[in-house]
Backbone and ligand atoms as CSV (ligand in chain L), in Angstrom:
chain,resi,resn,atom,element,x,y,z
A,1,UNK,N,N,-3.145,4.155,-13.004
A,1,UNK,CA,C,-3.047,5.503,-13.587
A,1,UNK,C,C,-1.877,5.552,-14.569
A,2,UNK,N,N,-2.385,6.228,-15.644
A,2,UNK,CA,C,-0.785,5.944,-16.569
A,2,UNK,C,C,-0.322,7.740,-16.669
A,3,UNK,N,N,0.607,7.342,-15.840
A,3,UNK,CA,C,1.339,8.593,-15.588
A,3,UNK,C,C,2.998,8.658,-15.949
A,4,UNK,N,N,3.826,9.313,-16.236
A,4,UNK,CA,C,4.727,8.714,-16.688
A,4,UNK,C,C,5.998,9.013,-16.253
A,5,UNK,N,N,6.143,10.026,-14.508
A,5,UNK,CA,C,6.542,10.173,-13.572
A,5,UNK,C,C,6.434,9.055,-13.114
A,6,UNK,N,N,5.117,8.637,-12.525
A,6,UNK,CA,C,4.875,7.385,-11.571
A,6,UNK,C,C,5.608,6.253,-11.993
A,7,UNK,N,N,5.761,6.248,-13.751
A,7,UNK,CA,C,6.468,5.085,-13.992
A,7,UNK,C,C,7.799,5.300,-14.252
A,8,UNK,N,N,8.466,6.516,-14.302
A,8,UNK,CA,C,9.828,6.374,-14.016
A,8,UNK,C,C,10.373,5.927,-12.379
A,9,UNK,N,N,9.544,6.646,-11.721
A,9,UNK,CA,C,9.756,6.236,-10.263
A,9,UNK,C,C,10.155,4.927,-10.000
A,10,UNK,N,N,8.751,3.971,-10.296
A,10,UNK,CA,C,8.694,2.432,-10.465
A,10,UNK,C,C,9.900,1.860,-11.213
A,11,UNK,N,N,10.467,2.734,-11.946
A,11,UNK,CA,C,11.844,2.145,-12.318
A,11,UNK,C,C,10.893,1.530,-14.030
A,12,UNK,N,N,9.712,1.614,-14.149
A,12,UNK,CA,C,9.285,1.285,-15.766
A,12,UNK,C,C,9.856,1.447,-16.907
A,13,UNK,N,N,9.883,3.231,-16.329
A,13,UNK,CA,C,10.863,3.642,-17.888
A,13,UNK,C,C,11.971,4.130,-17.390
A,14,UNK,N,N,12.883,3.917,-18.099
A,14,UNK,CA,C,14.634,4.209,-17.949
A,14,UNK,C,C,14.901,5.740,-17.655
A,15,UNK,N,N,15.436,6.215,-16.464
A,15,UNK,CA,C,16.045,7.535,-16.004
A,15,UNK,C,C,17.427,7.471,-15.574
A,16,UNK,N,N,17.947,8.552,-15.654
A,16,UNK,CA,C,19.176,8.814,-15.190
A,16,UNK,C,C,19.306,9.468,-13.495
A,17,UNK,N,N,18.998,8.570,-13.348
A,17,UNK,CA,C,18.863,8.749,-11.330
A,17,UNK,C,C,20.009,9.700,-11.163
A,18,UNK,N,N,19.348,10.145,-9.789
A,18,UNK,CA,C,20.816,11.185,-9.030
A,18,UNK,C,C,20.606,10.409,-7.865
A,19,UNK,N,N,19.593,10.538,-7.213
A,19,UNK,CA,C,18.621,10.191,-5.338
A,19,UNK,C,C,17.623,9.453,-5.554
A,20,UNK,N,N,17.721,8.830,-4.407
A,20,UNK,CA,C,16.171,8.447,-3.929
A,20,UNK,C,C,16.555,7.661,-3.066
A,21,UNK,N,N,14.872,8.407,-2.219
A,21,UNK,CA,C,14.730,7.604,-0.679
A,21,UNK,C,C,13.531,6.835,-0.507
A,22,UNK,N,N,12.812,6.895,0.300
A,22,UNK,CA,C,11.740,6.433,0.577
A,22,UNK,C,C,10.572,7.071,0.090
A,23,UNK,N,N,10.485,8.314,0.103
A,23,UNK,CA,C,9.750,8.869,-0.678
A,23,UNK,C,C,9.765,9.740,-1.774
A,24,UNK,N,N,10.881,9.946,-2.044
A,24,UNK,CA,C,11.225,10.766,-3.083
A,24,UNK,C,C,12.408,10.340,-4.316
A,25,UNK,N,N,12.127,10.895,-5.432
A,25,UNK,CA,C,13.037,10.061,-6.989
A,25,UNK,C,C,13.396,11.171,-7.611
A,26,UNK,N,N,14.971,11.272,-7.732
A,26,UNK,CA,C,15.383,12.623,-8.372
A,26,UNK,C,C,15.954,11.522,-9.567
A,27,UNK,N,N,15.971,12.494,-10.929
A,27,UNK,CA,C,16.587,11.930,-12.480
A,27,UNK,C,C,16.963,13.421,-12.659
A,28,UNK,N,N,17.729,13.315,-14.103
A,28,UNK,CA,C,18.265,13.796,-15.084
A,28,UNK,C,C,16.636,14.693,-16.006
A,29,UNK,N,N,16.682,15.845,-16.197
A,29,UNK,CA,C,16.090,16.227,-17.335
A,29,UNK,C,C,15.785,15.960,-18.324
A,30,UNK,N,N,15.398,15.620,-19.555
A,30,UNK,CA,C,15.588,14.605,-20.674
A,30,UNK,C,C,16.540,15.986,-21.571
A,31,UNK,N,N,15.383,17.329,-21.263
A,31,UNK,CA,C,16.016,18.626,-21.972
A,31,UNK,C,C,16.695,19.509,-20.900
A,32,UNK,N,N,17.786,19.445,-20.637
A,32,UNK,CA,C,18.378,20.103,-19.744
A,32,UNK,C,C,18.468,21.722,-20.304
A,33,UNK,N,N,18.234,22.506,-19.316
A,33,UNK,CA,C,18.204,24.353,-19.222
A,33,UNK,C,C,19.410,24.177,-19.037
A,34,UNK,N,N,19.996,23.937,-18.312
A,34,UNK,CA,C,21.352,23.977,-17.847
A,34,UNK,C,C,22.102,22.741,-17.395
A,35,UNK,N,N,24.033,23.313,-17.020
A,35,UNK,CA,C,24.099,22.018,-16.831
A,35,UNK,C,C,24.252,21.343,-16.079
A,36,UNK,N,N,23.361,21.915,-15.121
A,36,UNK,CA,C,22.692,20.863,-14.168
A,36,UNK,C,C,20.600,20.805,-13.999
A,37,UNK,N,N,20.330,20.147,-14.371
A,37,UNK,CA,C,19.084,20.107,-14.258
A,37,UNK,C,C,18.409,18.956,-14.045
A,38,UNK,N,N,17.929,18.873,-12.314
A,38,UNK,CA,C,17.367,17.715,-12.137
A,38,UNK,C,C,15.844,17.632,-11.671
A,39,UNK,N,N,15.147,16.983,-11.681
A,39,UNK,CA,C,13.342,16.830,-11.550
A,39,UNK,C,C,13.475,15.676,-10.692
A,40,UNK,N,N,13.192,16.968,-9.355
A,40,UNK,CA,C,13.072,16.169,-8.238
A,40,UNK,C,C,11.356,15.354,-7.874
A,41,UNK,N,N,11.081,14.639,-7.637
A,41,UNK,CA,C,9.438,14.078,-7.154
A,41,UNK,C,C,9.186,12.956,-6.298
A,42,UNK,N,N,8.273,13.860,-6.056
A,42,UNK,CA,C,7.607,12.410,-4.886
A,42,UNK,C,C,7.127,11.231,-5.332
A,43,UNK,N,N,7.468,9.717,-4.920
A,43,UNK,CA,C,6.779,8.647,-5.437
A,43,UNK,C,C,5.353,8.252,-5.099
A,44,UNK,N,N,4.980,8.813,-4.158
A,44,UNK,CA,C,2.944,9.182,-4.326
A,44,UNK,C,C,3.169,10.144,-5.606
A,45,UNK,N,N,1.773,9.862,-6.344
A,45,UNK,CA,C,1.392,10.643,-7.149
A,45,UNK,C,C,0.710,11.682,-6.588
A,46,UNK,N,N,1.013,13.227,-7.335
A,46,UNK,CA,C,0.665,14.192,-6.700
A,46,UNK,C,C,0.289,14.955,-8.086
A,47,UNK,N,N,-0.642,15.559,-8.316
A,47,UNK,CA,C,-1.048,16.143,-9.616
A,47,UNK,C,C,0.164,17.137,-9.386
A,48,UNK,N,N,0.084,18.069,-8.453
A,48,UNK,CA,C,0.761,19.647,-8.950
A,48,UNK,C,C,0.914,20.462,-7.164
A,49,UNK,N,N,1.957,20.995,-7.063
A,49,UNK,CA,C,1.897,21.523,-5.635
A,49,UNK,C,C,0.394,22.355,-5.308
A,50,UNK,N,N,-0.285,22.357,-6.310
A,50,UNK,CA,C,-1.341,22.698,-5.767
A,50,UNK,C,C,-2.787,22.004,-5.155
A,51,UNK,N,N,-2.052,21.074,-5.858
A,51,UNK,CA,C,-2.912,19.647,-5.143
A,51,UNK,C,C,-2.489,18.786,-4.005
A,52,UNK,N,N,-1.073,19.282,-3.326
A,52,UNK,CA,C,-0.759,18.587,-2.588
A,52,UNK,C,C,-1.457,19.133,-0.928
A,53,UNK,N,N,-1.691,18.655,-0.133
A,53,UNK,CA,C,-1.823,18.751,1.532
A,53,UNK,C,C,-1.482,18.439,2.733
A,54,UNK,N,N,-2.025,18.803,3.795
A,54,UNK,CA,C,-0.695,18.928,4.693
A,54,UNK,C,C,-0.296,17.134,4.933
A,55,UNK,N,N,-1.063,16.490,4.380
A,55,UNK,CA,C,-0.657,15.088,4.520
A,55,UNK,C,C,0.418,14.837,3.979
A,56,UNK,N,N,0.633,15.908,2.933
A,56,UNK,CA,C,1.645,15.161,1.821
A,56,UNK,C,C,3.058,15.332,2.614
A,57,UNK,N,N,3.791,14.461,3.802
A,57,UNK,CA,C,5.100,15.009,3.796
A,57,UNK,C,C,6.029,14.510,3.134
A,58,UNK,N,N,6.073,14.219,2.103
A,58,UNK,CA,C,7.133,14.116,1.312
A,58,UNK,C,C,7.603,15.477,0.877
A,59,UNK,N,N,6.753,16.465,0.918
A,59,UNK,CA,C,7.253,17.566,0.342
A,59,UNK,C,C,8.449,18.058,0.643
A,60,UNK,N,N,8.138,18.161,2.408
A,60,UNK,CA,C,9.951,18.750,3.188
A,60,UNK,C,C,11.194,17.925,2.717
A,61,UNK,N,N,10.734,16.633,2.547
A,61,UNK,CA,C,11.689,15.631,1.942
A,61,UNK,C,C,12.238,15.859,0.555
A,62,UNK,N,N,11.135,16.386,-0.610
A,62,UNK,CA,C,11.789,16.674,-1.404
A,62,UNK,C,C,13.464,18.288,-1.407
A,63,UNK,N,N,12.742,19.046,-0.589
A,63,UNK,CA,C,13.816,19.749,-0.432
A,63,UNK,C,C,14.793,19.784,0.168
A,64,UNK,N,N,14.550,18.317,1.174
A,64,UNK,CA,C,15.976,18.175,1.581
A,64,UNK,C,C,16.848,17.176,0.888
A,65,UNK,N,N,15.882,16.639,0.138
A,65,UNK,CA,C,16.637,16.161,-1.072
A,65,UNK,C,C,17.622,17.107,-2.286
A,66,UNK,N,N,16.670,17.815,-2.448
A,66,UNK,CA,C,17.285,19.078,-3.115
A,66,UNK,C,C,18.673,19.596,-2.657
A,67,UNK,N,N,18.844,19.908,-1.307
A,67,UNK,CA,C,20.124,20.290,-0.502
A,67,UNK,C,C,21.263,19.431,-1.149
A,68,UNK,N,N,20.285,17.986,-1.334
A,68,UNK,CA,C,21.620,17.022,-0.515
A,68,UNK,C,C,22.070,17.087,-2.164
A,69,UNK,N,N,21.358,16.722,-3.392
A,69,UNK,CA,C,21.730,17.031,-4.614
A,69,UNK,C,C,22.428,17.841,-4.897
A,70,UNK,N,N,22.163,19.071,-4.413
A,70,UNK,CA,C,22.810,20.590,-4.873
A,70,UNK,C,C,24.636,20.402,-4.111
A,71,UNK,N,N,24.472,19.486,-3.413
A,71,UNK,CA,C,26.487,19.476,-2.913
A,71,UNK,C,C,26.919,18.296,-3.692
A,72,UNK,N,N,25.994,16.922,-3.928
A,72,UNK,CA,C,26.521,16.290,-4.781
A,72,UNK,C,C,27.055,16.363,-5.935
A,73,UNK,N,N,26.527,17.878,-7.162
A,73,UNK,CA,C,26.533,17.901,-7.891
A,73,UNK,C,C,27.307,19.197,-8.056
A,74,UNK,N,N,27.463,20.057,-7.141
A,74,UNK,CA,C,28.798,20.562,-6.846
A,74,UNK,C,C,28.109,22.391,-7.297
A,75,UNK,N,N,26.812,22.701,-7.169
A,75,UNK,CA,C,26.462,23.850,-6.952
A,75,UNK,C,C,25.616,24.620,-5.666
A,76,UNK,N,N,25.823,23.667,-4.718
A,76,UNK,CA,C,25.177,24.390,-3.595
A,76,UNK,C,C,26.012,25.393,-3.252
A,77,UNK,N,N,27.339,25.963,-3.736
A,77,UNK,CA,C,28.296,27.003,-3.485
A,77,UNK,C,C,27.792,28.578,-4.395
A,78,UNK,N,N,28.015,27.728,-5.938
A,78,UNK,CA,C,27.404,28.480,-6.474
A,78,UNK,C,C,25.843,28.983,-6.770
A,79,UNK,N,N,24.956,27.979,-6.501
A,79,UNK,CA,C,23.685,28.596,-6.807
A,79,UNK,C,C,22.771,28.024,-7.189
A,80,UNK,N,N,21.982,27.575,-7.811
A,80,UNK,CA,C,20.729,26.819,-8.712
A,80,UNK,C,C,19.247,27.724,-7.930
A,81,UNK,N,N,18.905,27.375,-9.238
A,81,UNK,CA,C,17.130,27.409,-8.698
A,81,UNK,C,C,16.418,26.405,-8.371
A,82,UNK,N,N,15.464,26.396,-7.715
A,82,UNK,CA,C,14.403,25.359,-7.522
A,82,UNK,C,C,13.313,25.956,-7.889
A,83,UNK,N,N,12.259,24.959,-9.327
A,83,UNK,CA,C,11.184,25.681,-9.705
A,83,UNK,C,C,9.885,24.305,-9.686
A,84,UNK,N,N,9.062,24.908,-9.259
A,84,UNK,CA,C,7.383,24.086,-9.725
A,84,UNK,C,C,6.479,24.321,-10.708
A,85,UNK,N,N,6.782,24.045,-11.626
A,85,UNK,CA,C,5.212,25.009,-13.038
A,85,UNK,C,C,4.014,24.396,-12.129
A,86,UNK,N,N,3.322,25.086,-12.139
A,86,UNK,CA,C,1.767,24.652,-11.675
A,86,UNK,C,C,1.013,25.002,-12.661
A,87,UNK,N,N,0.165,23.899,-13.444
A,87,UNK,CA,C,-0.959,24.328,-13.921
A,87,UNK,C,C,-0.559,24.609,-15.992
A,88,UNK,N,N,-1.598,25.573,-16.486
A,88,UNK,CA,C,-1.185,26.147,-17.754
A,88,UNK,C,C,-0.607,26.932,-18.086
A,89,UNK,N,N,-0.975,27.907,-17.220
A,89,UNK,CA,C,-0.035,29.407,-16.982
A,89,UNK,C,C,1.351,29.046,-17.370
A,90,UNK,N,N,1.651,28.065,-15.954
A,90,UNK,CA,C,3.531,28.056,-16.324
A,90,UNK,C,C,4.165,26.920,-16.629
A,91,UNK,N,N,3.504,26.500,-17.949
A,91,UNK,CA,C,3.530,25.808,-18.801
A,91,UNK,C,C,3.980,24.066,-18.342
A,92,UNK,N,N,3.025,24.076,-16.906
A,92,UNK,CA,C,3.178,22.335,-16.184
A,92,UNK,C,C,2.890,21.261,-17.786
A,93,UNK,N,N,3.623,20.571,-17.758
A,93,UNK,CA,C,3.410,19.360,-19.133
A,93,UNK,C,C,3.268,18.311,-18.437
A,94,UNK,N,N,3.769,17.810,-17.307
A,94,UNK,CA,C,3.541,16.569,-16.623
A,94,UNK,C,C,2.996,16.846,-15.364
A,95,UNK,N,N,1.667,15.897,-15.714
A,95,UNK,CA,C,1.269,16.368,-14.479
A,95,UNK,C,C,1.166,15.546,-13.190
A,96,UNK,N,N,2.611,15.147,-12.972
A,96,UNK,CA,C,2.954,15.128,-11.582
A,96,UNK,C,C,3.900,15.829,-10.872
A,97,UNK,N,N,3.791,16.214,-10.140
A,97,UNK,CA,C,4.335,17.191,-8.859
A,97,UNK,C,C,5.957,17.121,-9.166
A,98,UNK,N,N,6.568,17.932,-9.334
A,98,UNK,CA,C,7.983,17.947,-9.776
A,98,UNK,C,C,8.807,19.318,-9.410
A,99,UNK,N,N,9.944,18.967,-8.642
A,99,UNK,CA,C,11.076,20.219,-8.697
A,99,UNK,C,C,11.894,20.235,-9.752
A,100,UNK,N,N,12.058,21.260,-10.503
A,100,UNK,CA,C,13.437,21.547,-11.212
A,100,UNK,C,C,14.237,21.938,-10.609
A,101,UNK,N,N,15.881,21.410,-10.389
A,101,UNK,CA,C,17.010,21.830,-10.021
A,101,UNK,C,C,17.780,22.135,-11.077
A,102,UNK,N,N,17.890,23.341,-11.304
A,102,UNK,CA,C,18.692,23.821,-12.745
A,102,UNK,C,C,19.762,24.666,-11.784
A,103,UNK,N,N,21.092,24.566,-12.262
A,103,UNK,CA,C,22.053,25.521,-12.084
A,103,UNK,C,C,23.165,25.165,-12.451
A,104,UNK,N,N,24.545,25.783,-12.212
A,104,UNK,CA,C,25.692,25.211,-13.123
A,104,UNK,C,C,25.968,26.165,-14.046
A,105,UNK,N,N,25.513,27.565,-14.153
A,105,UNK,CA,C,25.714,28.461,-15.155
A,105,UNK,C,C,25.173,29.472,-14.759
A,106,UNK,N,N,25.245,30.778,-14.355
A,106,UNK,CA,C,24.256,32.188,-13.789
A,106,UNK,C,C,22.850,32.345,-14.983
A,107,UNK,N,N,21.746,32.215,-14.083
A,107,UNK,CA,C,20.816,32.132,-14.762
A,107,UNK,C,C,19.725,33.619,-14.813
A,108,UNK,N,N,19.201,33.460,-15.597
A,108,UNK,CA,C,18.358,34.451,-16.008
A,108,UNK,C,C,17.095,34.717,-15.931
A,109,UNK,N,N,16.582,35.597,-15.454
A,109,UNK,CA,C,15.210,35.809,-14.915
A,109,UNK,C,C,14.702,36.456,-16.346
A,110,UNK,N,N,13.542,35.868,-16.998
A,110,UNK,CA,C,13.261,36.101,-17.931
A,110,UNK,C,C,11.393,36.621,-17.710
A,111,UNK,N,N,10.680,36.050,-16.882
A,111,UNK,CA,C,9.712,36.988,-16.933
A,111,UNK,C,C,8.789,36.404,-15.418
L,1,LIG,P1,P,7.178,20.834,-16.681
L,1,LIG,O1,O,7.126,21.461,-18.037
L,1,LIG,O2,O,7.442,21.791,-15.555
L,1,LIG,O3,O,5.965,19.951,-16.418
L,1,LIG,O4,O,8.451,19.899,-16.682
L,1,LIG,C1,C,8.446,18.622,-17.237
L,1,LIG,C2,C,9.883,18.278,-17.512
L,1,LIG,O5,O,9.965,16.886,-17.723
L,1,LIG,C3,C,10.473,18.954,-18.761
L,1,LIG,O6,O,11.582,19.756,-18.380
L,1,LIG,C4,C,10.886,17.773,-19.639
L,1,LIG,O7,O,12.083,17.999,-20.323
L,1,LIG,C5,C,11.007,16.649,-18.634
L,1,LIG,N1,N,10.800,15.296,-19.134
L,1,LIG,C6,C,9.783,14.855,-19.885
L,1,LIG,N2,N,9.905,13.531,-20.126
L,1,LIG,C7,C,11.047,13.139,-19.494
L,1,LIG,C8,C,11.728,11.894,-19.357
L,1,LIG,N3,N,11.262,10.764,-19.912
L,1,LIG,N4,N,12.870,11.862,-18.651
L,1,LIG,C9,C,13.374,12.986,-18.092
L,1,LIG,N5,N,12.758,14.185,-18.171
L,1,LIG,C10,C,11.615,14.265,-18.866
């Protein structure tokens, strides 16, 4: 499958790692919202949290990945979001299964 999550995971194409465990690969944003923004994912390919099932447990993993990021990087005090685009609506571009960890600056609810 040429996916291009799957192949950062695989270590194919060059990322700016934060984590990773056994099942899960956090990097760097390429376009960071803020300044912290990381795209957390599972190394199964997963189209979109809406494709995932109860098989998938990497999921709980990704958010406790998330935790463990958010103190490494020195905003689990102050704050971040965790977001999923699913789909067209909210404007998913890659379509594998991905958290955004954006925070590092008070953010804005825009719609
Ligand atoms: P989404 O629009 O929710 O599918 O998010 C995809 C994210 O992947 C965007 O925020 C992009 O900036 C990011 N992105 C795309 N290609 C790369 C890459 N090679 N390395 C790091 N981030 C990327």
């Amino acid at each position: 499958m040429n996916c291009l999550f799957c192949a950062i995971a695989a270590g194919e194409i060059p990322s700016a790692k934060v984590y990773e465990d056994e099942q899960v690969y956090a990097f760097k944003d390429i376009a960071p919202q803020g300044p912290v923004h990381v795209l957390i994912i599972p190394k199964k390919h997963i189209d979109s949290m809406q494709a995932a099932g109860p098989e998938d447990d990497g999921l709980c993993q990704m958010l406790a990945a998330a935790r463990q990021i958010a103190r490494e990087l020195g905003v689990d005090k102050t704050g971040y979001r965790l977001i999923t685009n699913v789909g067209p609506d909210a404007g998913q571009s890659v379509p594998h299964l991905h958290l955004h960890l954006i925070g590092g600056k008070p953010l804005k609810w825009d719609n």
